[in-house]
GUKOLRO-11012 format. One line per field, with one value per residue (C-alpha): residue in three letters; x, y, z. Coordinates in steps of 0.02 Angstrom, whole numbers. Layout:
# GUKOLRO-11012
aa <- (ALA	...)
X <- (X	...)
Y <- (Y	...)
Z <- (Z	...)
//
This chain:
# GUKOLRO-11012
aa <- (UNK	UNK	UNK	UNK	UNK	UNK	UNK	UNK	UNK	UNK	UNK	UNK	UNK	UNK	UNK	UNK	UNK	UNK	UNK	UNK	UNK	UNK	UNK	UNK	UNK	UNK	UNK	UNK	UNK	UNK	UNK	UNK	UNK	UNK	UNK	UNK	UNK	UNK	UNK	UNK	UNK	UNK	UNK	UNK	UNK	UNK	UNK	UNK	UNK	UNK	UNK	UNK	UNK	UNK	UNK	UNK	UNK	UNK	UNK	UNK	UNK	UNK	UNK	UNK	UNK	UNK	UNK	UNK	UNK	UNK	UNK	UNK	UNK	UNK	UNK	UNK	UNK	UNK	UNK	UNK	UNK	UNK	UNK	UNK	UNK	UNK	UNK	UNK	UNK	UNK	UNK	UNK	UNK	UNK	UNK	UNK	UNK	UNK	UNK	UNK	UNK	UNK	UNK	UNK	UNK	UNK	UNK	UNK	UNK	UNK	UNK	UNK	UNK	UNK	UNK	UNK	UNK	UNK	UNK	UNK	UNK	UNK	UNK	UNK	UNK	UNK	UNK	UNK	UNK	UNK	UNK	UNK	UNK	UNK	UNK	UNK	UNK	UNK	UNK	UNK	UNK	UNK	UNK	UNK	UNK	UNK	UNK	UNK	UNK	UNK	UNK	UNK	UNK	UNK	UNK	UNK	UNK	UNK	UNK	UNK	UNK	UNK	UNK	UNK	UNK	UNK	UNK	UNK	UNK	UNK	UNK	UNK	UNK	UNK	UNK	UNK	UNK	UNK	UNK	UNK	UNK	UNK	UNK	UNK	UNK	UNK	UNK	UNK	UNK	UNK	UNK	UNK	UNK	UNK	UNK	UNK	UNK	UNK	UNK	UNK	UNK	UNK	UNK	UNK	UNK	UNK	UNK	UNK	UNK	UNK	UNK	UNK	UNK	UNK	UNK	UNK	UNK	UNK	UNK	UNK	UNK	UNK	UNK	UNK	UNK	UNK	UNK	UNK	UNK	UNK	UNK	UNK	UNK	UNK	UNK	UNK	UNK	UNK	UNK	UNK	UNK	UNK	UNK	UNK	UNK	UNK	UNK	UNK	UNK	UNK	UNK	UNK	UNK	UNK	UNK	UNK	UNK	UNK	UNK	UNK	UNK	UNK	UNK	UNK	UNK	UNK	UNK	UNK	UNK	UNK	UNK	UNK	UNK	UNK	UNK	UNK	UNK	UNK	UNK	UNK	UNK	UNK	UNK	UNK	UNK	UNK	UNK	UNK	UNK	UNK	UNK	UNK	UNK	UNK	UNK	UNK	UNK	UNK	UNK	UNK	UNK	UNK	UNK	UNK	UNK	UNK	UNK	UNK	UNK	UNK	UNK	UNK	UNK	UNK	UNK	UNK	UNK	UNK	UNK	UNK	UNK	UNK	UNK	UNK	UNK	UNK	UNK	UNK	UNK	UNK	UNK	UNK	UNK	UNK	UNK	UNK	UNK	UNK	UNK	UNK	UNK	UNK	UNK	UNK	UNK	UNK	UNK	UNK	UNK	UNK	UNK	UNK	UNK	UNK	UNK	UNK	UNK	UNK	UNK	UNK	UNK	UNK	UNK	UNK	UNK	UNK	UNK	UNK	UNK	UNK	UNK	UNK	UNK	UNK	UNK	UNK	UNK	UNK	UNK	UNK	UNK	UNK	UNK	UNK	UNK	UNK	UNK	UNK	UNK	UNK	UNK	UNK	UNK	UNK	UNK	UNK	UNK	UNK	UNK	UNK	UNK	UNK	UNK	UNK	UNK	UNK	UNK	UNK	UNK	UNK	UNK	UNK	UNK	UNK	UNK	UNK	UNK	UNK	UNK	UNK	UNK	UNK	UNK	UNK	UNK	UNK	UNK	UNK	UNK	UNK	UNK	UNK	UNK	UNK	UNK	UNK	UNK	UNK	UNK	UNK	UNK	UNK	UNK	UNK	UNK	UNK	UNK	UNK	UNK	UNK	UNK	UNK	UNK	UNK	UNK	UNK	UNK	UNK	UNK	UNK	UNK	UNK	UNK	UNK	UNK	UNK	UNK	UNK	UNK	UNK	UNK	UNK	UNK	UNK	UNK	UNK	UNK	UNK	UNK	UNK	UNK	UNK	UNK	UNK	UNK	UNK	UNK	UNK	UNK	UNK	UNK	UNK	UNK	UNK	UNK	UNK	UNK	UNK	UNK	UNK	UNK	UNK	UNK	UNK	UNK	UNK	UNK	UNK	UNK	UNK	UNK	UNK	UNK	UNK	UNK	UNK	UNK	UNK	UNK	UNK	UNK	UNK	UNK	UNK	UNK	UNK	UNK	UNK	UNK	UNK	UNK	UNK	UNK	UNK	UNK	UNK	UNK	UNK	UNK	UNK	UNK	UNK	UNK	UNK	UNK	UNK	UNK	UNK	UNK	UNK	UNK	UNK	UNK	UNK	UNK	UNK	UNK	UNK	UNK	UNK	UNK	UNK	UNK	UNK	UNK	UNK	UNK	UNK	UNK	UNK	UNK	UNK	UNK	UNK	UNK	UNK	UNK	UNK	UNK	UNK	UNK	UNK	UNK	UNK	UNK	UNK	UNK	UNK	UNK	UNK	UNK	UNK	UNK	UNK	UNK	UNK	UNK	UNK	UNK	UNK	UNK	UNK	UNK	UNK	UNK	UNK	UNK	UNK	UNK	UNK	UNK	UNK	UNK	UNK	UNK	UNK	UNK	UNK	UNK	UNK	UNK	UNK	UNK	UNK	UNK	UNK	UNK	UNK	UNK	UNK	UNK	UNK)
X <- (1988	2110	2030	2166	2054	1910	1818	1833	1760	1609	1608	1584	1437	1355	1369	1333	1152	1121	1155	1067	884	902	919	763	642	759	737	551	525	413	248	213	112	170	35	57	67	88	54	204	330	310	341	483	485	482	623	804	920	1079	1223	1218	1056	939	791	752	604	595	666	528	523	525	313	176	89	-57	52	24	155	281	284	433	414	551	457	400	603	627	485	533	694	640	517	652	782	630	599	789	844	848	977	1099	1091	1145	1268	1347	1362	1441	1560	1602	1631	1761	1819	1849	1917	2047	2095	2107	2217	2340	2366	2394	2529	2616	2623	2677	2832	2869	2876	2985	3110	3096	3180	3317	3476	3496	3644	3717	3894	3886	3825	3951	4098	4017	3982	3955	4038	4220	4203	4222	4079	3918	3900	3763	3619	3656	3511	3536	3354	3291	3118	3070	3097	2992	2866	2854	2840	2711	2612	2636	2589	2416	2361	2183	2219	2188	2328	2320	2265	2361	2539	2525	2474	2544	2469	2464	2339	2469	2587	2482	2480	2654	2667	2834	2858	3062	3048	2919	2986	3045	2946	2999	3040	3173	3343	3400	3573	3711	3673	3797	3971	4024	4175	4252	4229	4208	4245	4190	4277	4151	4193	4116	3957	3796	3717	3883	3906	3711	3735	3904	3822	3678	3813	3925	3764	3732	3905	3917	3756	3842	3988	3895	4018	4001	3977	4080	3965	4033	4155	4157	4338	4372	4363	4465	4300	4182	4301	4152	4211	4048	4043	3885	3841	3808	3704	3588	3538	3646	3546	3396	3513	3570	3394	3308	3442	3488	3383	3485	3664	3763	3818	3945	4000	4195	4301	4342	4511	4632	4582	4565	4752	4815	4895	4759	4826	5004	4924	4854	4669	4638	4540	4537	4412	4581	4537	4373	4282	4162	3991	4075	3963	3930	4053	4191	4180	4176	4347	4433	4377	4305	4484	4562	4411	4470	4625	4626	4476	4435	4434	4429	4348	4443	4305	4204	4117	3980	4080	3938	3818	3641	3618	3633	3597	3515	3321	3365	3524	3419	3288	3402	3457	3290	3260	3448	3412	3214	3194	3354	3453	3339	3408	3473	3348	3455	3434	3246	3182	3291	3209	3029	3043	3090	2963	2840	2921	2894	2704	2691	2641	2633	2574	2400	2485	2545	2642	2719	2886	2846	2851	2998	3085	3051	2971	2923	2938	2837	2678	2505	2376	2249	2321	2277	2353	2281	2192	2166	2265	2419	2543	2609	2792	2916	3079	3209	3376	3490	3646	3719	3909	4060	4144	3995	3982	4156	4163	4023	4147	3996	3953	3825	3818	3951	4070	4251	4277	4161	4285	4431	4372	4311	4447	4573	4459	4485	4662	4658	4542	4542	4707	4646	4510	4625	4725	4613	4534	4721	4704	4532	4429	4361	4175	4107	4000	3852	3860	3858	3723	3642	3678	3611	3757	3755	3694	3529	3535	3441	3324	3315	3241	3130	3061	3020	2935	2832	2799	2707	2607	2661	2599	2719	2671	2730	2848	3000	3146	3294	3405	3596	3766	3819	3759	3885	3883	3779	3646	3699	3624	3494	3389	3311	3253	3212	3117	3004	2971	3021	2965	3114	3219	3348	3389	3504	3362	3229	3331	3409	3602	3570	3479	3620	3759	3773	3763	3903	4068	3951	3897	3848	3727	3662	3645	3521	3426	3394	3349	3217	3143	3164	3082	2931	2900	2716	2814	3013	3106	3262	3371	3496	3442	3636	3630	3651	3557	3409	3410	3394	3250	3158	3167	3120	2956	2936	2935	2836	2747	2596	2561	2548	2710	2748	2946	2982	3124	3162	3244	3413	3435	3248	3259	3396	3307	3172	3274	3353	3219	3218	3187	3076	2942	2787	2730	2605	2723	2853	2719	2658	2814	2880	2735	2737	2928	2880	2740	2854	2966	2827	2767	2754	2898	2933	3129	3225	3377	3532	3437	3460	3350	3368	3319	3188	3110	2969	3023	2969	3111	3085	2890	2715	2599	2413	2265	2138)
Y <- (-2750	-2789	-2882	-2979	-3015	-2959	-3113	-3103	-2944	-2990	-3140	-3028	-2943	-3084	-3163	-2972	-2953	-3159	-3131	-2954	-3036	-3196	-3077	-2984	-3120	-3142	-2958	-2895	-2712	-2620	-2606	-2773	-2908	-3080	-3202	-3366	-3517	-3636	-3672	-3747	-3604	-3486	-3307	-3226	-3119	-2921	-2830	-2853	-2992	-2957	-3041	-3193	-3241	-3132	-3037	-2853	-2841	-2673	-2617	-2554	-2630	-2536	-2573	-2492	-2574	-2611	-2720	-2907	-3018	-3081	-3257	-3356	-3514	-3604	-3670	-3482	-3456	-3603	-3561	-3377	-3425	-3559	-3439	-3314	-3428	-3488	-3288	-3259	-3435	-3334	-3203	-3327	-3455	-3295	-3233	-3417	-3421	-3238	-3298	-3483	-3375	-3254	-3401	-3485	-3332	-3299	-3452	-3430	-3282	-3367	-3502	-3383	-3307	-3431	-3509	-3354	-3339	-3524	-3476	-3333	-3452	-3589	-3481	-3424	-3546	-3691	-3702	-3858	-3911	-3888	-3711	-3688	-3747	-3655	-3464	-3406	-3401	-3348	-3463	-3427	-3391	-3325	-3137	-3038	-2997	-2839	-2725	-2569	-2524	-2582	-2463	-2526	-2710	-2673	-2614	-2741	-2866	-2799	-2784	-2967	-2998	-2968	-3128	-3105	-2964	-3005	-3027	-2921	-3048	-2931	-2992	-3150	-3049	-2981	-2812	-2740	-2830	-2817	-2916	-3061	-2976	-3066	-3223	-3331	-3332	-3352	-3546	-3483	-3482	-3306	-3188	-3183	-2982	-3025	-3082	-3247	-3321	-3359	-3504	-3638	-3698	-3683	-3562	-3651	-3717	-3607	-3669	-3567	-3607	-3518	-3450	-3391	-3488	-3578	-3395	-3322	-3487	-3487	-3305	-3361	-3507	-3421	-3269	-3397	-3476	-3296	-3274	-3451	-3392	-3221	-3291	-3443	-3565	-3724	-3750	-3873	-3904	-3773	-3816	-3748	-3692	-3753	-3590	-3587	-3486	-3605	-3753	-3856	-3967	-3992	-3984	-3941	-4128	-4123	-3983	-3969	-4101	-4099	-4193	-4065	-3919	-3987	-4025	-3872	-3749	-3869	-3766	-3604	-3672	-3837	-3921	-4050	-4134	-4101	-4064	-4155	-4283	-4162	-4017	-4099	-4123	-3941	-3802	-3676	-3543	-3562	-3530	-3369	-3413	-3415	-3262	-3198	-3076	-2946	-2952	-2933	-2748	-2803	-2811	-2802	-2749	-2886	-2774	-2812	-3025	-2990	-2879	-2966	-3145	-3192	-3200	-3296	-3431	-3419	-3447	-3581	-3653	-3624	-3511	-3548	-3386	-3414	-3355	-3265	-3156	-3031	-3028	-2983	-2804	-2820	-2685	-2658	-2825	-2914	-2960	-3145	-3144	-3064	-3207	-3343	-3279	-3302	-3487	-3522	-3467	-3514	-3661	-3756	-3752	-3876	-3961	-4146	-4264	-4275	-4093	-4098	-4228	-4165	-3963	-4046	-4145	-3949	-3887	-4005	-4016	-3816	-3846	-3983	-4108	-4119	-3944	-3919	-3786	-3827	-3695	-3651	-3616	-3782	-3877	-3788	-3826	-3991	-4079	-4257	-4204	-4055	-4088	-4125	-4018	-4015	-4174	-4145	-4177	-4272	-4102	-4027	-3877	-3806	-3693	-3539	-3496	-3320	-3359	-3241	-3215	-3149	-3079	-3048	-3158	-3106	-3071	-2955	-2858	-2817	-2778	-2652	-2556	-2519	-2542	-2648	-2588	-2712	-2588	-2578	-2765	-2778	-2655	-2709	-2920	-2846	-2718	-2894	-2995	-2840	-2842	-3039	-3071	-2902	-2832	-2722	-2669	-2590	-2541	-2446	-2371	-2287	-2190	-2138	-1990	-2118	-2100	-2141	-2284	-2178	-2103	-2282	-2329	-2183	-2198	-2393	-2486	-2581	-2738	-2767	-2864	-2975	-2870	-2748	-2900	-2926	-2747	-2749	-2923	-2846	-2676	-2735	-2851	-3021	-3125	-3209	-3372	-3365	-3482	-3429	-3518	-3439	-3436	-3419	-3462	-3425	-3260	-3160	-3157	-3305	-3319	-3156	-3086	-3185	-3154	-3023	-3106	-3257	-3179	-3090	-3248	-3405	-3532	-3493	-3655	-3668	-3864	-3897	-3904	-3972	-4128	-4271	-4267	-4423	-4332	-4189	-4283	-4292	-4093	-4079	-3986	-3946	-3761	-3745	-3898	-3819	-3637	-3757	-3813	-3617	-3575	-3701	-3661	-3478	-3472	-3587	-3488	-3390	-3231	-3209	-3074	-3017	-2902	-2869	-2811	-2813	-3028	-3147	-3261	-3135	-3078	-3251	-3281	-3139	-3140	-3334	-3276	-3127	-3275	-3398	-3328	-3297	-3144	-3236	-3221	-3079	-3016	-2902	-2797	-2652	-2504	-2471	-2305	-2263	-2402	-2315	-2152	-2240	-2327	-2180	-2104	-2259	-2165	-2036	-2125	-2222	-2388	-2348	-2232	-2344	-2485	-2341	-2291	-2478	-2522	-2373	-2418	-2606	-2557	-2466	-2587	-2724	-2598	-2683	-2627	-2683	-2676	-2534	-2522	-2585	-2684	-2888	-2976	-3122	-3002	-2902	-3030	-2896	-2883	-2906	-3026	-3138	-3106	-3076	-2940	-2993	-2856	-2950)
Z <- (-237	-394	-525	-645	-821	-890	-871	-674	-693	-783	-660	-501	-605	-620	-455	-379	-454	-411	-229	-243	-307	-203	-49	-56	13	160	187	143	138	264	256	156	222	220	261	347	233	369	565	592	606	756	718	756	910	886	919	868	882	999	1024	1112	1003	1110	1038	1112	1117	1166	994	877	727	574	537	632	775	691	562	567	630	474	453	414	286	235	75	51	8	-82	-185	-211	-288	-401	-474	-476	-591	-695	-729	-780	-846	-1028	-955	-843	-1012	-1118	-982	-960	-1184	-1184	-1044	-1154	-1300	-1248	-1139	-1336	-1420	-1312	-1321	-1499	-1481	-1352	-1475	-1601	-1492	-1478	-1650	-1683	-1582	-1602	-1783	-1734	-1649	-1765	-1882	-1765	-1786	-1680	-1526	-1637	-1651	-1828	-1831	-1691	-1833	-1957	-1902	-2052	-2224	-2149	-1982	-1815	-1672	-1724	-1765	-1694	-1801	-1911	-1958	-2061	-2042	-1869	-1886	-2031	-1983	-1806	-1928	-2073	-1896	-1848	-1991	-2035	-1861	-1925	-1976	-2011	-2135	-2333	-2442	-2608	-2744	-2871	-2785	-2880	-3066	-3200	-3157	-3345	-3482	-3620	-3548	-3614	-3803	-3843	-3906	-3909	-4105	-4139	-4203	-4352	-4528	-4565	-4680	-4868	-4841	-4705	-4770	-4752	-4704	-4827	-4931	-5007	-4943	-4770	-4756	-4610	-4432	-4291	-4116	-3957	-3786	-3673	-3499	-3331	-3252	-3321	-3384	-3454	-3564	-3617	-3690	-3773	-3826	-3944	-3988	-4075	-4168	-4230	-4273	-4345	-4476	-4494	-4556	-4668	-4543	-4469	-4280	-4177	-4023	-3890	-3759	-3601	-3505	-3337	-3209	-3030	-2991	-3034	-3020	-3141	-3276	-3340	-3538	-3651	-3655	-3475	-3448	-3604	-3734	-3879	-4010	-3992	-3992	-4150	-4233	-4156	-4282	-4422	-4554	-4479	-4481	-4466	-4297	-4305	-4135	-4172	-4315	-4465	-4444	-4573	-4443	-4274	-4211	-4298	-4176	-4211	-4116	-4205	-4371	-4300	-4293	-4122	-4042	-3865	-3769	-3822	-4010	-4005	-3938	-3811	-3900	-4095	-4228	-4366	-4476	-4345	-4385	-4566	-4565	-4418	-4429	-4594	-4676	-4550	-4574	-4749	-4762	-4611	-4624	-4446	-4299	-4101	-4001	-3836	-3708	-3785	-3660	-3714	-3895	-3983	-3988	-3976	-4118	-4251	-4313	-4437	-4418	-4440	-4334	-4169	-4228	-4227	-4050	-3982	-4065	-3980	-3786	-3787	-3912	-3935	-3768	-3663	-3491	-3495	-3427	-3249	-3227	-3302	-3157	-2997	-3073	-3066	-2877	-2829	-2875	-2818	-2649	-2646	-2693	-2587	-2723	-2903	-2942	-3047	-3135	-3285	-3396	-3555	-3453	-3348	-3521	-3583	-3442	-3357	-3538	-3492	-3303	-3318	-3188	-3255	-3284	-3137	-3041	-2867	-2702	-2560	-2491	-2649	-2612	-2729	-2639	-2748	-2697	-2732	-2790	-2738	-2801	-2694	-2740	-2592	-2592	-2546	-2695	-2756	-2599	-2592	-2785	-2734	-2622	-2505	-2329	-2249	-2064	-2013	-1928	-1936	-1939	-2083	-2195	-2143	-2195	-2366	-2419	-2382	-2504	-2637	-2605	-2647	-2774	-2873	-2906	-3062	-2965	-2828	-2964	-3042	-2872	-2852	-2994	-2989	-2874	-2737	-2701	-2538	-2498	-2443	-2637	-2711	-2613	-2666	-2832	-2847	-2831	-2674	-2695	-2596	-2426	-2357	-2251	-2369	-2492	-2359	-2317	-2509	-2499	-2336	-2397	-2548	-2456	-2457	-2295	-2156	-2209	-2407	-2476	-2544	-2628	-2605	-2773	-2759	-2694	-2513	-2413	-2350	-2167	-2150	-2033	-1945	-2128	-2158	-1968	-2028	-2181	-2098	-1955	-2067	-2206	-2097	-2239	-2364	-2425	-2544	-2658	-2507	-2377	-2505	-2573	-2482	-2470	-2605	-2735	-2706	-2710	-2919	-2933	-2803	-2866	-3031	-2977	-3168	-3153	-2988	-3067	-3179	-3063	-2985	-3152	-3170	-2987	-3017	-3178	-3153	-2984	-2959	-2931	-2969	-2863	-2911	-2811	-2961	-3150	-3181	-3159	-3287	-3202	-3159	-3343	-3411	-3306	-3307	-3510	-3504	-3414	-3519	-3667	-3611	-3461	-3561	-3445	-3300	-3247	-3125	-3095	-2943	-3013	-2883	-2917	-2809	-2827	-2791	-2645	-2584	-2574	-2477	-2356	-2309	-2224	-2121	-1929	-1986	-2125	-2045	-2129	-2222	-2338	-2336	-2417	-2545	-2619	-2631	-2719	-2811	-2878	-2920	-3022	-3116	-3151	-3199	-3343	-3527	-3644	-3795	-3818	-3855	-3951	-3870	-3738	-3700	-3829	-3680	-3548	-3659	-3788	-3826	-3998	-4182	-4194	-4045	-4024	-4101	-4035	-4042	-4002	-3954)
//
């Protein structure tokens, strides 16, 4: 006989040893008297019943002659099995409760299943006509799923499958103690030892024209204040130039406030809004005072401005830098130039109001109400929007979320000159983009020993994909059901990319899916006011993951939560090169080493330094000049 589930089994146990004791009065044993309860019953003939209802008689029964006749009672029966359940009502009320409870866990489990799976799908992408007229960044039909590291990805699944299994607390810590030892200090009056600025008459106007994105024109922003003290000038409130990359025409006024960038540095250098009227209509670049990225070594020395630019400001009276990109070194420099830095990118440059209140409904939308966390970097960021401290939500309950920034668009993955498993088709639709947006690039590639994409990937400079973001995220522990906002312009390869991603973490939203299309529409064609409002999200986040050091945006951030994070600010910053050393043992390493060496890597990155020389003073605050150190 088959039997389909355990329970049927334990069923047929039960009912087996019922029937089993309920037969034995039916059938008494030889040798055993049964006396006669009642006249009314005639005993049973001796012999054996036949066929046909017939008794022989001349059978022998299995008693001796002498042995009285058996009665048969019908109360005797009913009696015998009363007395029978009263003896074992314990056992059938214990066997009945074992029965209800498996009956209840595996009910549990089923559901489980299928929230599970339901999950699973509900991050798949829907049969829609708009996904149909989308496929993808480059349109067309949907492309298959690409893995590089199927193994892996089976793995990580299962593991998160495991839904009753604890969550390291330490994923949402800084795990080093002296983390919290620095204390934002750049806005403090400057020791008498440290030399001051030039004092007394300005020596001219400088104008800056900054290019590239939101985090390029931040940098160039607190360069030229620098420079601007260096050269005892006057600042004209920086203009940003229109890019047919970032097609934004959004100018300082529009992003960050001007009146407290103005107030926050007035006892470091004079603002003005524009120039004076004798200097505002004259052809600055015809009188020779204009300078482009060209005439200017990328990351000058001080020394540089005061041979190449200090006599133009003059004799003109002013001087307009012309982009301006990374046009200043980080050393050697002056104690109160790297200060003034600091005060530039974490005190003065504060969001506009707009950006401020759209920043904060993020973030409370991620935690699912007004969060009870309230920050330094909350403050900083959001000011009269920042949440307040220990307001609660209906249920009580905060939810911590991971930002994540992915670089992972088109233009940087074929920059990389690597290869993402995409085949043939894949090279052929990123060595065209080369060929259109990088000339110099393929220029330069003719006339230089080409290295293979296996090498660069070896070497640490493929930028990470999706799944790979997501083995990290699994491998050091983080559970299927964590929120994470994802940071960042398009994904190349759209949702053909981002499966693997999704199927592991299927809460993940980005401002699109987290604001109405009215709330978005204002930040539309601004991708500078948009980078704003990933910076905000990003750097508030309970844990920041970045999949790219080499980012301006990821820099920015990370050294904004290095500032104000108060050690409580965790950054996930994994190595490439040692990542890519990992991943390539993708079919032969079980998951247990793959979650050891990943963690192993992170908490290597996460280590407390204090900045060495030549490093980002925005990325790597941890300085005399930006910070205080407190032992205590």
């Amino acid at each position: 006989m088959l039997i389909s589930s355990p329970f049927e089994a334990l069923e047929i146990l039960v009912l087996g040893s019922l029937m089993g004791r309920q037969g034995s009065p039916r059938s008494p044993r030889p040798g055993i008297q049964k006396p006669s309860l009642s006249s009314g019953c005639d005993p049973p003939p001796l012999g054996r019943r036949v066929p046909g209802g017939e008794w022989n008689k001349s059978a022998p029964t299995s008693g001796s002659k002498s042995e009285p006749a058996k009665v048969c009672v019908k109360g005797v029966y009913a009696g015998k099995r009363q007395n029978w359940l009263h003896r074992h009502l314990r056992t059938i009320v214990f066997t009945l409760g074992w029965i209800g409870l498996m009956f209840v866990f595996d009910s549990c489990m089923v559901s489980i299943v299928k929230y599970t799976l339901i999950s699973k799908n509900a991050s798949l992408p829907r049969e829609s006509s708009e996904s149909k007229e989308d496929g993808g960044i480059n349109g067309g039909d949907r492309k298959p799923v690409i893995e590089m590291y199927s193994q892996l990805v089976n793995s990580a699944s299962a593991s998160l499958a495991k839904v009753f299994e604890e969550e390291p607390a330490s994923l949402w810590e800084e795990p080093y103690r002296e983390a919290s030892q620095w204390k934002p200090c750049a806005h403090r009056t400057l020791p008498s030892n440290h030399e001051e600025g030039n004092a007394g008459e300005s020596n001219g106007y400088i104008i800056v024209s900054a290019n590239g994105g939101l985090n390029q024109q931040r940098v160039a922003i607190c360069n030229a204040v620098a420079v601007a003290s260096l050269l005892n000038a006057t600042l004209v409130l920086p203009r940003f130039l229109y890019s047919n990359v970032w097609k934004d025409p959004s100018q300082f006024g529009d992003i960050y406030q001007e009146e407290c960038f103005v107030k926050t540095l007035e006892d470091d250098i004079e603002i003005v809004k524009e120039l004076p009227p004798a200097l505002r209509f004259l052809n600055i670049e015809a009188i020779g005072s204009q300078i482009t990225d060209a005439d200017l070594d990328k990351e000058a020395k001080p020394v540089d401005y005061i041979r190449t630019v200090l006599p133009l400001l003059l004799k003109n009276g002013v001087v307009h830098f012309l982009g301006f990109g990374n046009r200043l070194g980080f050393d050697p420099l002056p104690f109160h130039l790297q200060r003034l830095r600091c005060k530039c990118n974490f005190h003065a440059l504060k969001f506009t109001p707009k950006i401020q209140k759209v920043g904060a409904l993020l973030v409370s939308r991620i935690r699912k109400f007004k969060a009870a966390r309230s920050t330094m970097i909350d403050k900083q960021l959001l000011g009269n929007y920042a949440p307040i401290r220990n307001s609660l939500s209906p249920d009580g309950e905060t939810s911590r979320y991971l930002a994540l920034h992915l670089r992972f668009e088109e233009d940087m993955v074929a920059y990389s000159q690597c290869e993402f498993g995409g085949g043939e088709s894949e090279r052929k639709e990123l060595q065209a983009y080369r060929e259109s947006h990088f000339p110099l690039l393929m220029e330069r590639l003719k006339n230089s020993k080409q290295v293979s994409p296996t090498e660069l990937r070896m070497l640490g400079r493929c930028p990470l994909t999706p799944e790979e973001a997501a083995l990290v995220l699994a491998g050091l522990g983080f559970k299927r059901s964590t929120h994470i906002y994802l940071a960042g312009s398009q994904v190349y390869g759209g949702e053909s990319r981002m499966r693997p991603l999704t199927g592991l973490y299927p809460n993940l939203v980005t401002k699109e899916t987290l604001l109405t299309p009215s709330e978005l529409s204002p930040f539309r064609n601004f991708s500078s006011q948009l980078a704003a409002l990933d910076f905000i999200v990003c750097a508030t986040a309970d844990v920041f993951a970045m999949t790219d050091s080499g980012s301006q945006l990821s820099s920015l951030v990370s050294g904004f939560r290095a500032y104000y994070g108060g050690g409580q600010a965790p950054t996930l910053r994994p190595n490439k090169k040692r990542l890519a050393a990992i991943m390539s043992e993708n079919n032969t390493m079980d998951w247990n080493n793959f979650k050891y060496r990943v963690r192993k890597m992170i908490e290597e990155g996460q280590k407390v330094r204090a900045r060495k020389f030549g490093r980002s003073i925005y990325r790597q605050p941890r300085c005399p000049e930006c910070m205080c150190k407190s032992y205590y």
